[in-house]
C-alpha positions in Angstrom: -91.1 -15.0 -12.5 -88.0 -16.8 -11.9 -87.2 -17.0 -16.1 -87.0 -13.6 -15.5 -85.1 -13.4 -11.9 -82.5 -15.7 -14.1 -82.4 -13.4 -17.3 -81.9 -10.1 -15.0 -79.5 -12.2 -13.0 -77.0 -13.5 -16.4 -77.4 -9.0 -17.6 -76.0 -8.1 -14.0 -73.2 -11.0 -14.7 -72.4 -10.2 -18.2 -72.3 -6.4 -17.5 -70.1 -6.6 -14.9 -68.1 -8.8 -16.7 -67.7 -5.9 -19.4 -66.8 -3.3 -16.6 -63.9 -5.6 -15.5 -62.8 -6.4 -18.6 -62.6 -2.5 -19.6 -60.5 -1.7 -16.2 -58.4 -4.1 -16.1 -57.8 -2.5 -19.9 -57.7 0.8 -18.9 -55.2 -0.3 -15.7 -53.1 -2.1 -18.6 -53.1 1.0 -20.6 -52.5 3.2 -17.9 -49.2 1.2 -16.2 -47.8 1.7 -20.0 -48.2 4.8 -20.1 -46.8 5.3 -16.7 -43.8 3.1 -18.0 -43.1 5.9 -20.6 -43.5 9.1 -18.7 -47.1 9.5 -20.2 -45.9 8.3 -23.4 -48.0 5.7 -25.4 -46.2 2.8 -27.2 -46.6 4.0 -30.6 -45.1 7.7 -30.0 -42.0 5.9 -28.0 -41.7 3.5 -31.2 -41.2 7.0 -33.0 -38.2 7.4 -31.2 -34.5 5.8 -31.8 -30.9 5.9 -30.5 -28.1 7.9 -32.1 -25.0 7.0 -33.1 -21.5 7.2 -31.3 -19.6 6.1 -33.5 -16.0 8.6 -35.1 -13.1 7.7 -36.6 -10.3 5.5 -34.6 -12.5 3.7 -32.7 -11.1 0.2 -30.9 -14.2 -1.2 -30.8 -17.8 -0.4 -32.3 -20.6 -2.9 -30.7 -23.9 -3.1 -32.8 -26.9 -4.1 -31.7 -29.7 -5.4 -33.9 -32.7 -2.1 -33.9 -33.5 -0.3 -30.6 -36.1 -1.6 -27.5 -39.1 0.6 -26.3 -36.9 1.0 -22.7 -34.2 1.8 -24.9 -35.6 4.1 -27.4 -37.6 5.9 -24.6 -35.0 6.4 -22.4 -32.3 7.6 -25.5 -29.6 5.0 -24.3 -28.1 1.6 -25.2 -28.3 -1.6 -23.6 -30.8 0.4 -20.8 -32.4 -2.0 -17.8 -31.4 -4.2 -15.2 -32.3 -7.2 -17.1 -29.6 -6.7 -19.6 -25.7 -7.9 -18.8 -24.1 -5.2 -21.0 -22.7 -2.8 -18.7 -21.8 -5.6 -15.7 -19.8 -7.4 -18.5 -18.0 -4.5 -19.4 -17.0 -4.2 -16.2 -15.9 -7.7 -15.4 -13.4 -8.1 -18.2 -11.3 -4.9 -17.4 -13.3 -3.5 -21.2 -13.5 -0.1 -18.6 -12.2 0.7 -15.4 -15.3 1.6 -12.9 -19.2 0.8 -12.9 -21.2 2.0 -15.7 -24.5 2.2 -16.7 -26.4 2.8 -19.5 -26.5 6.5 -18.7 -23.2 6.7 -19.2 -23.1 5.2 -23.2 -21.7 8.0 -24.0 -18.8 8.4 -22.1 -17.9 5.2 -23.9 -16.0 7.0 -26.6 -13.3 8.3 -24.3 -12.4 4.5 -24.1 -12.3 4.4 -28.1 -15.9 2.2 -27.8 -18.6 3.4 -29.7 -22.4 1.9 -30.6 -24.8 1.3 -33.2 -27.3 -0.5 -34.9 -27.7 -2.5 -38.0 -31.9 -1.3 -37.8 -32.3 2.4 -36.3 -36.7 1.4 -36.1 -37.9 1.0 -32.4 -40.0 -1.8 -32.2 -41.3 -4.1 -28.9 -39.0 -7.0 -29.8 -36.9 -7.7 -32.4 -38.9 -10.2 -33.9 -40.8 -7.6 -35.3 -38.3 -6.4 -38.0 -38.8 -7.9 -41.3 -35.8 -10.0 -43.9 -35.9 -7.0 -46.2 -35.4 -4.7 -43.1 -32.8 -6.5 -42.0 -30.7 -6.6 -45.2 -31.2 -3.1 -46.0 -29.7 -2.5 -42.1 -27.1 -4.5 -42.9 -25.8 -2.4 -45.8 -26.2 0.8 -44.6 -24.0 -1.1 -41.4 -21.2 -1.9 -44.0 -21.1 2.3 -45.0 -20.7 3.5 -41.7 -18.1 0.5 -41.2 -16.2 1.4 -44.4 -16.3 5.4 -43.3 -15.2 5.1 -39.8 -12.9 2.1 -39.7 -12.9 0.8 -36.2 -9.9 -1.7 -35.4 -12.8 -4.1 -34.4 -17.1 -4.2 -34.7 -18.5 -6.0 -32.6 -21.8 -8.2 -32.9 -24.0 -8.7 -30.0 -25.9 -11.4 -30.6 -25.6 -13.5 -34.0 -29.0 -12.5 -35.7 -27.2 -9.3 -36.6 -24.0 -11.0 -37.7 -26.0 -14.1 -39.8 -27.7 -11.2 -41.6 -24.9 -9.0 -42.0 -22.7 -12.0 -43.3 -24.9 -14.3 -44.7 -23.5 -16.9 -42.8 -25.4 -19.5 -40.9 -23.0 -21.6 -39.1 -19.8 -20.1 -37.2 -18.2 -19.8 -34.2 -18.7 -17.3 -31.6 -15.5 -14.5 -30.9 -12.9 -13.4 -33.5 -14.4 -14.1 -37.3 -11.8 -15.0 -40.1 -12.9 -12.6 -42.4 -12.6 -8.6 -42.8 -15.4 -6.4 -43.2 -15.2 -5.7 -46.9 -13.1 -2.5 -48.1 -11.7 -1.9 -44.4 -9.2 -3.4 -41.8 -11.9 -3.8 -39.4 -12.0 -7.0 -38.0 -15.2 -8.9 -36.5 -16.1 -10.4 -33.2 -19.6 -11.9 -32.2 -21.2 -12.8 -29.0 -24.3 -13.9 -27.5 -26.6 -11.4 -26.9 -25.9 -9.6 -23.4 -29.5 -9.4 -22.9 -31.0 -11.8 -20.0 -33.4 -13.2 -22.1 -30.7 -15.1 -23.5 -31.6 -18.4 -21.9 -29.0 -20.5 -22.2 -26.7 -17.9 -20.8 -28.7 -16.3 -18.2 -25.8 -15.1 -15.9 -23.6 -12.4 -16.5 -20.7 -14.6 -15.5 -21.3 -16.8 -18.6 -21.0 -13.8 -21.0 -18.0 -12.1 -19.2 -15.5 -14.6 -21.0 -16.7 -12.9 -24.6 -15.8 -9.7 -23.4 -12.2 -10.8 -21.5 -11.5 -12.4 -25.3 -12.7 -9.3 -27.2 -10.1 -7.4 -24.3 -7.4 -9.6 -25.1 -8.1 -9.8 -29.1 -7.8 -5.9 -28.9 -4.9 -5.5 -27.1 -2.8 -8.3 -29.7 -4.2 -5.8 -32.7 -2.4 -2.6 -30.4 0.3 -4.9 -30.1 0.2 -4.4 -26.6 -0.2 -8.2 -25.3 -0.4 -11.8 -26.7 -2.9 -14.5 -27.2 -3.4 -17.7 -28.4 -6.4 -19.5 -30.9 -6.1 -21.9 -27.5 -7.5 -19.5 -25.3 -10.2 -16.9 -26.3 -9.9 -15.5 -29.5 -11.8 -18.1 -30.9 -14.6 -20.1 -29.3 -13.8 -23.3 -31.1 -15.6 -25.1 -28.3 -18.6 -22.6 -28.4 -20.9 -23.4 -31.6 -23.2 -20.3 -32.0 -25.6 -23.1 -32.8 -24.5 -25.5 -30.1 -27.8 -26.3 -28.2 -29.7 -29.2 -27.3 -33.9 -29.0 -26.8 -33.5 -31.0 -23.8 -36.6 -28.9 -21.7 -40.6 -29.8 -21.7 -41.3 -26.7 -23.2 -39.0 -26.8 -26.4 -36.8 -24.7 -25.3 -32.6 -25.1 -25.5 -29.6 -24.8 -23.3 -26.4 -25.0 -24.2 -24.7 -28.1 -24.3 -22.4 -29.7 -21.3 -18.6 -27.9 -21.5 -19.5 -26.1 -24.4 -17.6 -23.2 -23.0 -14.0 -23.6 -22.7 -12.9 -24.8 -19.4 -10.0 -22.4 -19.6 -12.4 -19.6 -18.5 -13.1 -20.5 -15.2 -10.2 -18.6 -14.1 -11.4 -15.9 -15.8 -14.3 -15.7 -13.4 -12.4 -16.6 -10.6 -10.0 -13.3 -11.6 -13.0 -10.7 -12.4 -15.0 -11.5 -9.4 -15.5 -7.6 -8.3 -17.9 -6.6 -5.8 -20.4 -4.0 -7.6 -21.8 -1.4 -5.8 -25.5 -2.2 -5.6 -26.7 1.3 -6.3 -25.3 1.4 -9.7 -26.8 -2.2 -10.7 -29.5 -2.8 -8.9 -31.0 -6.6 -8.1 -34.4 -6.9 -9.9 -36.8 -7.8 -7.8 -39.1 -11.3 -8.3 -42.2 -11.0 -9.8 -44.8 -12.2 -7.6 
């Protein structure tokens, strides 16, 4: 009696077990698709962004293959998690607020956007060598047919691939993009998941350099190496794994202390309705 009390008993269990396990599937499933409009994952990775790029462009910034928030919602650098737009703000790059709604409103300020991979995928991880390379030459076409004064890299995946460099520095690059005047600039990615420059303050002085570089090219103002055209101080491999779990921050003053005035100067207040504060996950 009770062998069988016990047997009945571990069915109830186990089946119930299954019916949790299925809803809290079918929630998962559900809050994606709720993400996307009622879009599934695979149909958003079937989208992509376009191009804004034309000839006389200032600046071009490429990005390495499209997001699903990016791809679904048809524009670059999209979410509150990424420091993009605040940046571009903060070094005087535009004159008011935008967001990623705006992307294309960008080409009235002679900034444009691509990316080296036009394939959506969930991270970009995900992209394969051969991908990558093949992105990277199609990159150097549109380069060599529109001829911006300046393409910019954001992040240094793209640029390693696109150059085949390993080491450099971040900010202005000594090299030309082959068959063109264009010159190249890299910075860390703008995104937040950037760890070891989580604030959008650390970023700004990549974009105040990439201002100042661009105005020099115009002819309209001056710089110096000495102050931020190139990072010399800034190792696009200068971390230490100094954390428990592996992970790397950047190294003590490896930013130039010149650019503390820089944040001191670009301080603005931004209205909270255009860049809203994520909220902390419980």
């Amino acid at each position: 009696m009770n062998d069988s009390v016990t047997k009945a008993d571990s069915k109830a269990v186990k089946s119930k077990g299954k019916k949790h396990k299925q809803l809290k599937i079918t929630n998962h499933y559900l809050s994606k698709k709720s993400r996307f409009g009622g879009l599934s994952i695979d149909d958003v990775m079937k989208k992509s962004l376009p191009d804004y790029m034309r000839n006389g462009l200032d600046i071009v910034f490429v990005g390495i293959n499209p997001g699903l928030a990016a791809a679904f919602s048809g524009k670059y650098y999209t979410g509150p998690g990424n420091h993009f737009w605040k940046c571009l703000y903060l070094s005087g790059l535009i004159d008011k607020p935008f967001t990623s709604n705006d992307d294309q409103k960008l080409l009235d300020y002679n900034i444009g956007f691509t990316n080296m991979v036009s394939r959506t995928t969930k991270g970009s991880n995900d992209l394969c060598k051969e991908e990558l390379i093949a992105g990277s030459k199609v990159l150097k076409e549109k380069i060599q047919l529109y001829r911006p004064l300046i393409v910019v890299f954001n992040g240094k995946i793209s640029y390693q691939v696109f150059s085949g460099k390993k080491d450099f520095f971040f900010g202005k690059q000594s090299e030309l993009v082959e068959g063109t005047d264009t010159h190249i600039w890299v910075m860390p990615s703008s995104s937040a998941r950037c760890a070891q420059l989580p604030r959008a303050e650390d970023k700004v002085p990549f974009f105040t350099g990439l201002k100042r570089f661009c105005l020099y090219l115009k002819g309209v103002g001056t710089c110096s190496v000495d102050e931020n055209i190139d990072f010399v101080h800034f190792d696009a491999n200068q971390w230490e794994k100094t954390r428990e779990d592996g992970s790397r921050k950047l190294k003590h003053n490896a930013i130039p202390t010149v650019f503390k005035h820089v944040r001191a100067k670009h301080k603005r207040k931004i209205p909270l309705e255009r860049f809203p504060i994520p909220k902390k996950r419980k």
